[in-house]
N, C-alpha and C positions, 0 to 999 in steps of 0.2 A: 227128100224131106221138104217140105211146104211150109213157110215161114207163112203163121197167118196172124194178123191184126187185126184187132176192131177199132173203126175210126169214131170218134164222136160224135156228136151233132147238137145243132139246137144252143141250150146254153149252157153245155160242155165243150163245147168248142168250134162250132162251127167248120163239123169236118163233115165228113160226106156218110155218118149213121150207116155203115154198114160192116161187114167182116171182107178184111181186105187179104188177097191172096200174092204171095211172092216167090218164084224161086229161087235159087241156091246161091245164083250171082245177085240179085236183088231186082229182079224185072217184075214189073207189075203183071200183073196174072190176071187180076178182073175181080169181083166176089167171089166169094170162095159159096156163096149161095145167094138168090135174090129172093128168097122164102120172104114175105111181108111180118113175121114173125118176128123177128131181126129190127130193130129198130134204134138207134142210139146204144149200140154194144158194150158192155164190159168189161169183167171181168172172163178169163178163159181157163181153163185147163184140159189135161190128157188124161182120159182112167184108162191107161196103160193096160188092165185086166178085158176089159173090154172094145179094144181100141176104140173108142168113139173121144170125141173134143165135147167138152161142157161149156156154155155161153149163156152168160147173163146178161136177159136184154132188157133194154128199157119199155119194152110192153108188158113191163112186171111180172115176168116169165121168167123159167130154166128151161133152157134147150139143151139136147144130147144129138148131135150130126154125127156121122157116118164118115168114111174119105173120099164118099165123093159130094159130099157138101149136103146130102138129105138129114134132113129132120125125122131122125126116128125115136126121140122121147121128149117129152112134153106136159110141164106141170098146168098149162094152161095160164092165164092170168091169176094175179094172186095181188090183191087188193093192199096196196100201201106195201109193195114188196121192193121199191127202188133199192134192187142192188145192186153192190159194188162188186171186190172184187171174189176170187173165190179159187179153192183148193181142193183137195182129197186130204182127208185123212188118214190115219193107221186103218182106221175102222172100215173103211172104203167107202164112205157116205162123203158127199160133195158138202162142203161147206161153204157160204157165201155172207158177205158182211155186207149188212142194211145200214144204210144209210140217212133215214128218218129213224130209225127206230134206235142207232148206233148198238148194235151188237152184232154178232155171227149166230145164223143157223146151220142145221142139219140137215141135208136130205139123203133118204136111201136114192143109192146110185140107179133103180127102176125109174124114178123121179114118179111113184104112183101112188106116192103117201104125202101129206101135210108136211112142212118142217119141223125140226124142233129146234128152242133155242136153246142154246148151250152157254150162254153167259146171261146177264139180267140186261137190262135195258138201258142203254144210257151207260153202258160201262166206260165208254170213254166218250170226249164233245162230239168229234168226229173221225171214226175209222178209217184208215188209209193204207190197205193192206195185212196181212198176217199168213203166218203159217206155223206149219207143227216141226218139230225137231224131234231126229230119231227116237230121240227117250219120250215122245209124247209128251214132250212142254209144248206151250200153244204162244205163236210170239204176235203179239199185236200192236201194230204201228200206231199213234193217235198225231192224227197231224190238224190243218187248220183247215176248215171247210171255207165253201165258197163265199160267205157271208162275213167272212173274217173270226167265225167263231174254232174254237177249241187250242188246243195246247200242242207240244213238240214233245215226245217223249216216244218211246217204246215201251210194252207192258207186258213182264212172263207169268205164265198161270201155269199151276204143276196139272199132273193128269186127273187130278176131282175139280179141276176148273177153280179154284185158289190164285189169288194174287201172291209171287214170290216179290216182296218185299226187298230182298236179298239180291237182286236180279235188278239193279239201275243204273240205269244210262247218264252219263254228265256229259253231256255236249253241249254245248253253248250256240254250235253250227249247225246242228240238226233241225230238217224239218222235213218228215217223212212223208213220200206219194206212195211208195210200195212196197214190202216188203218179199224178200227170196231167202229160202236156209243154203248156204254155201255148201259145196262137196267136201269142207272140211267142219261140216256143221255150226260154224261160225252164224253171226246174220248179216243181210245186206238189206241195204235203205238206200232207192234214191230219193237227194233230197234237194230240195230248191228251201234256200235259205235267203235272206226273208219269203215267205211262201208270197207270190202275186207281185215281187219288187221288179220291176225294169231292168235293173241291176244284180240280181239273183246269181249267190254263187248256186250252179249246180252240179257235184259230183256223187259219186254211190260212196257207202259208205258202209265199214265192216263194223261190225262190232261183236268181243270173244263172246262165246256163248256160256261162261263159265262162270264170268265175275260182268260182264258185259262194259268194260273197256274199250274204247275205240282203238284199234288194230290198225287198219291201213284207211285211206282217203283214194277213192280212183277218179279221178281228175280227165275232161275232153282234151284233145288234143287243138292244137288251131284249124285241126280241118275239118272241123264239125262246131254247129252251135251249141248243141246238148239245152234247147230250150224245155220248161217244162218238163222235165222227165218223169217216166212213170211205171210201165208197166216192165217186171225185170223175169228173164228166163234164160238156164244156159242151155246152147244146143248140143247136140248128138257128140260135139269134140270138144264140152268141155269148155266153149269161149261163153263168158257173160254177153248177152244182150239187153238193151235198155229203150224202150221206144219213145221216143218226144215229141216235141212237135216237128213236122215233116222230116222225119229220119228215125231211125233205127240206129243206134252206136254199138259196134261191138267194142269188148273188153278184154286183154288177157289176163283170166282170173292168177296165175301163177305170178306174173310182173308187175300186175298194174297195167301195162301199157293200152292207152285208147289204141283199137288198131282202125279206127275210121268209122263211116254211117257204110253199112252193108242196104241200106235203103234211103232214096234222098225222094221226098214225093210232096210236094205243094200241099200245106191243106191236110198234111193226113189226123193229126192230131192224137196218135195213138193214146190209148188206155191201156189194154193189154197186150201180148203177144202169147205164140208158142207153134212149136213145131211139132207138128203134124205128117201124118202118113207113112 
C-alpha cells in the first residue's frame, strides 16, 4: 500500500506542488505522477468501487489516477473552482469543499457532468474539512482562513442538508484544519489552536457524534513536531495518520498513543493524505 501526499505550493506553502509518493517504511518514492495537470494539490480521496484516487488540484480541476499514477478522468478546468478538500459520499458522488465560494459540491464519480452544490454559498467563513457519517449526517469543520478570516466551530446537517442545532461543539481549544469520521463513528479534527500562532497547541481532537462532546485529546509525542497539521486518514491497520509540515505522525486510535512521524521530509508541507493501491 502507497502512502501518497500532496504537497503545497506557492502561497500554501511553499512545498514542492505536487503528489508525493511513499512506501510502507516511509521512503520517498518520487511523484506519484508528473501529469502538468497536477499543480498545488489538495484534497484526496479512494472510490474503493472503482479503485481510482480523486485529487483536487489547484489548476481548478478534479482528477481520477489510476495505480499507476495516469489520469484517467478529468473535469477539465472549471473557473473560480479553488478547491479544497474532498470525500465520497453514500451516494458515491465525490464531493469537494470551495474555498472562494465556502460551500461543498457534488460530482458524479464519471467526473463528466458540471457539479452540484449541496449547501448555499457562504455557509460557513471558511471550510476546513468535512465528512458524512454512517447515518448520512454531513459533518463540516469551519475553521480560520488564511487572511485571518472566519470562526472555530464544527457544523452537523441531517440528510435534507438542515443545520442540527442540537449537534454543538463547546471547545474553547478548537481550531479545525480537517476533518475524518472515526471507526467508532465519533469525529476527529486536527487542530492548530490559535490557528497561525508560533506557539500553537497542535493535537487531533475527538468529538461524540451524538451530543458532540469532546471525548479524548491526541497529543505528539517529543519525537515529532506535529507543526500545522492537516490532512487526517487511517490505514489499512487501523492506525490514524496526520500529515504537517515535513512529517507525517501516526496515531493509536485505540490509546491515544503518538506512535512517531512514519514520514520525516524537509519542505513537504502536506495538505492531504491516503493510501492507495
Amino acid at each position: 500500500m502507497t502512502l501518497l501526499v500532496t504537497s503545497a505550493a506557492g502561497a500554501n506553502g511553499d512545498g514542492y506542488g505536487k503528489l508525493l509518493a511513499f512506501d510502507d517504511h516511509g521512503h520517498f518514492l518520487g511523484p506519484f505522477t508528473d501529469d502538468h495537470r497536477i499543480a498545488d494539490p489538495r484534497g484526496l480521496a479512494v472510490n474503493v468501487a472503482d479503485g481510482l484516487l480523486f485529487l483536487n488540484s489547484g489548476t481548478e480541476r478534479i482528477l481520477a489516477l489510476d495505480r499507476n499514477g495516469q489520469i484517467v478522468r478529468d473535469t477539465g478546468p472549471i473557473e473560480g473552482l479553488n478547491p479544497g478538500g474532498g470525500n465520497f459520499g453514500r451516494d458515491g458522488r465525490y464531493y469537494v469543499g470551495l474555498r472562494s465560494v465556502r460551500t461543498i459540491i457534488a460530482f458524479a464519480s464519471r467526473l463528466d457532468a458540471a457539479g452540484e452544490p449541496i449547501l448555499a454559498s457562504g455557509v460557513v467563513p471558511f471550510p476546513r474539512g468535512f465528512a458524512f457519517g454512517r447515518d448520512g449526517r454531513l459533518f463540516l469543520a469551519s475553521g480560520i482562513g488564511p487572511n485571518g478570516e472566519g470562526n472555530d466551530t464544527i457544523i452537523a446537517f441531517d440528510t435534507s442538508r438542515r443545520i442540527l442545532p442540537s449537534w454543538s461543539v463547546r471547545d474553547p481549544q478548537l481550531s479545525p484544519l480537517d476533518l475524518a469520521i472515526a471507526p467508532n463513528d465519533n469525529i476527529l479534527v486536527s487542530s492548530e489552536y490559535p490557528f497561525g500562532a508560533l506557539d500553537a497547541v497542535t493535537t487531533i481532537r475527538e468529538y461524540d457524534a451524538t451530543d458532540a462532546h469532546l471525548v479524548r485529546v491526541f497529543s505528539p509525542s517529543r519525537s515529532v513536531k506535529f507543526r500545522k497539521p492537516r490532512g487526517l486518514r487511517f490505514d489499512p491497520d487501523g492506525k490514524l495518520h496526520c500529515v504537517a509540515r515535513d512529517e507525517v505522525v501516526a496515531f493509536d486510535f485505540g490509546t491515544c498513543e503518538c506512535l512517531g512521524a512514519v514520514v520525516k521530509m524537509a519542505r513537504l508541507n502536506g495538505q492531504a493524505l491516503a493510501f492507495f493501491g
